[in-house]
N, C-alpha and C positions, 0 to 999 in steps of 0.2 A: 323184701324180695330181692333177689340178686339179679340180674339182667345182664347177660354179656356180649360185648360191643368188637365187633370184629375189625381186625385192622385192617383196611382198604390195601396199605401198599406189602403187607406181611400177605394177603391172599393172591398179589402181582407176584409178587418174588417166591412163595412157596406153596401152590396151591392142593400139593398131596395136603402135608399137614397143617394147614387152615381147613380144608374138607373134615380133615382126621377130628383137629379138636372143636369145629362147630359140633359136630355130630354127638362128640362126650361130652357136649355143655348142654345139648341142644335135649337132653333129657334130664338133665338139671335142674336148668331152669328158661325163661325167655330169653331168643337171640332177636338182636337188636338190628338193626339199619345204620347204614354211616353215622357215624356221630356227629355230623353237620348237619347232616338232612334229617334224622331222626325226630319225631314227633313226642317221643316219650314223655308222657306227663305222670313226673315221678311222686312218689307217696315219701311219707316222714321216713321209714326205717330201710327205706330203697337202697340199693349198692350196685355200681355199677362195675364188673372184672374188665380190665381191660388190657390190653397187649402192648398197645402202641403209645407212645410220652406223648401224640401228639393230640391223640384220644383225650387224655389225661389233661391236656391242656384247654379241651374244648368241652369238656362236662364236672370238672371241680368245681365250678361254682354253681353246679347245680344239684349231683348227687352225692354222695359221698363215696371215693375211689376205694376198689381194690385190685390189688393185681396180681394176673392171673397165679402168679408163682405164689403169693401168701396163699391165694385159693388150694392152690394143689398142695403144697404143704401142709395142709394140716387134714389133707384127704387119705386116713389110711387104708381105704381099697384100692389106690390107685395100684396098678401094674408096673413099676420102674424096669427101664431095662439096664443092663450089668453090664457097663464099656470095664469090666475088668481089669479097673487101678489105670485108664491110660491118662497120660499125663497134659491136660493142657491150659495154654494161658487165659487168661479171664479177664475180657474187659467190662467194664461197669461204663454208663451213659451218664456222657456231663449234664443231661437232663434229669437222671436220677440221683446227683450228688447228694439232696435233701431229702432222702426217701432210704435212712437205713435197714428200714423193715423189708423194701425189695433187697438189700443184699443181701439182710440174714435169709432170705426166703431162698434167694439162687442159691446161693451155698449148700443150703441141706438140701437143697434137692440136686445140686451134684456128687452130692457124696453120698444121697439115697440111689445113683444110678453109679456108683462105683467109680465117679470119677477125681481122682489127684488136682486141683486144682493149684495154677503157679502165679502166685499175683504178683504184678507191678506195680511199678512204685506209688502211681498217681492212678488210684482207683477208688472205689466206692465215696467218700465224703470230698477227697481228692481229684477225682474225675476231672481230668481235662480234654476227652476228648467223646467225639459224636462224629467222625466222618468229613464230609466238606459241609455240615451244618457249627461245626467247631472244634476248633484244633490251636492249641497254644504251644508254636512251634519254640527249639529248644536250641537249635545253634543261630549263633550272629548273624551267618549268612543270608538265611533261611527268613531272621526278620531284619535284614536291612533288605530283602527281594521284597516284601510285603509292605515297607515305607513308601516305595511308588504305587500303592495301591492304597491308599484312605479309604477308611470306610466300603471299600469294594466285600460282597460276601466270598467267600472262600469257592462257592458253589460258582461265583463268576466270575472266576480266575482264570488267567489261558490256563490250559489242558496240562499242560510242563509241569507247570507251578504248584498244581492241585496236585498231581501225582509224586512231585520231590517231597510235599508236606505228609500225604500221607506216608510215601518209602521211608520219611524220618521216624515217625512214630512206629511204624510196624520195625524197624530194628531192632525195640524194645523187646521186643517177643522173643522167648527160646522155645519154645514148642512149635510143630509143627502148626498145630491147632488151635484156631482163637474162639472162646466161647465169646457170645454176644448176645444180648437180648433185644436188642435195636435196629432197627434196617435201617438208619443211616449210617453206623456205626458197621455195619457186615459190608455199606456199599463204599464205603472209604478204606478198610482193611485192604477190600479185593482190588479197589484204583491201585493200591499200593503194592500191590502184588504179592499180599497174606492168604492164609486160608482162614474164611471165617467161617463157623457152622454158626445156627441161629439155635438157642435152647430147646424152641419147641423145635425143630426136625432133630434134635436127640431127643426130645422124649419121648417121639412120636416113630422113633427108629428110620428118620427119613433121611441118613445119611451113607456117605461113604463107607464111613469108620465103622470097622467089627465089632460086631458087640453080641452079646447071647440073652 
């Protein structure tokens, strides 16, 4: 039986489409409780869909993961909407670096919603970045500033320092628009001054961006 685990901080930051897709899982199959607090006392051929890496990291050693995008991928009644060939970048999560099957999964389902995706250079097995949970800065500068900080997290850096690392990384991008599947990864973009969209608010048409 499938069971799906909703993301706690994807329901903070987007809570149209977390409504949107509880409600199309939510006749699925069973929707779950935080994946900390949750009770679930799983069976042998159990699978848990989940959204969030960090979900992912707090029930692999108990069910066996899938994620939502292999889910929907191989669902062919879903409804895709048609962003009409627009062109934009795609970042892939350094916590999904070891999980090819989510990229082939993103992938076809942005080119089943008509989107041009533009990759860079350190993405899916390459992935070096997640926001201010991680970030593998690229000029000298940048890590001779991060030598006076050992062991400090990125996430407890002064404010400057967190924002010049993200502005480095988002330079990398030529599109207006950065695909993300990650909310740490959407809220380090925006530090940096990118546009990130999250995959479910396009699939759920809960964006800016025209589309029919």
């Amino acid at each position: 039986m499938y069971r799906y685990f909703p993301s706690c901080n994807f329901n903070i930051a987007s809570p149209k489409s977390s409504k949107a897709l509880r409600m199309f899982l939510k006749e699925r199959m069973p929707v779950a409780g935080c994946c900390r607090f949750d009770k679930t006392v799983f069976e042998k051929n159990d699978k848990a869909i989940i959204v969030c890496q960090a979900c992912r990291d707090v029930l692999s050693d108990k069910v066996d993961i899938v994620s939502l995008y292999e889910y929907l991928d191989l669902d062919d009644s879903f409804e895709w909407p048609n962003y009409q060939g627009i062109k934009m970048n795609l970042q892939d999560c350094f916590r999904d670096r070891n999980y090819p099957k989510v990229h082939e999964a993103v992938r076809h389902i942005l080119n089943k919603m008509h989107i041009e995706v533009v990759e860079i250079e350190h993405n899916q097995g390459q992935a070096d970045f997640c926001g201010t949970l991680h970030y593998e800065p690229k000029s000298d500068a940048l890590k001779e500033v991060l030598k006076a900080y050992p062991n400090v997290k990125i996430s407890k850096l002064p404010i400057e320092i967190q924002e010049a690392l993200m502005q480095e990384h988002i330079a990398l991008y030529e599109c207006e628009y950065v695909i993300v599947d990650c909310n740490r990864c959407k809220k380090g973009i925006e530090l940096g001054g990118g546009k990130a969209v999250h995959l479910i608010d396009l699939i759920f048409g809960n964006t800016d961006i025209t589309y029919k």
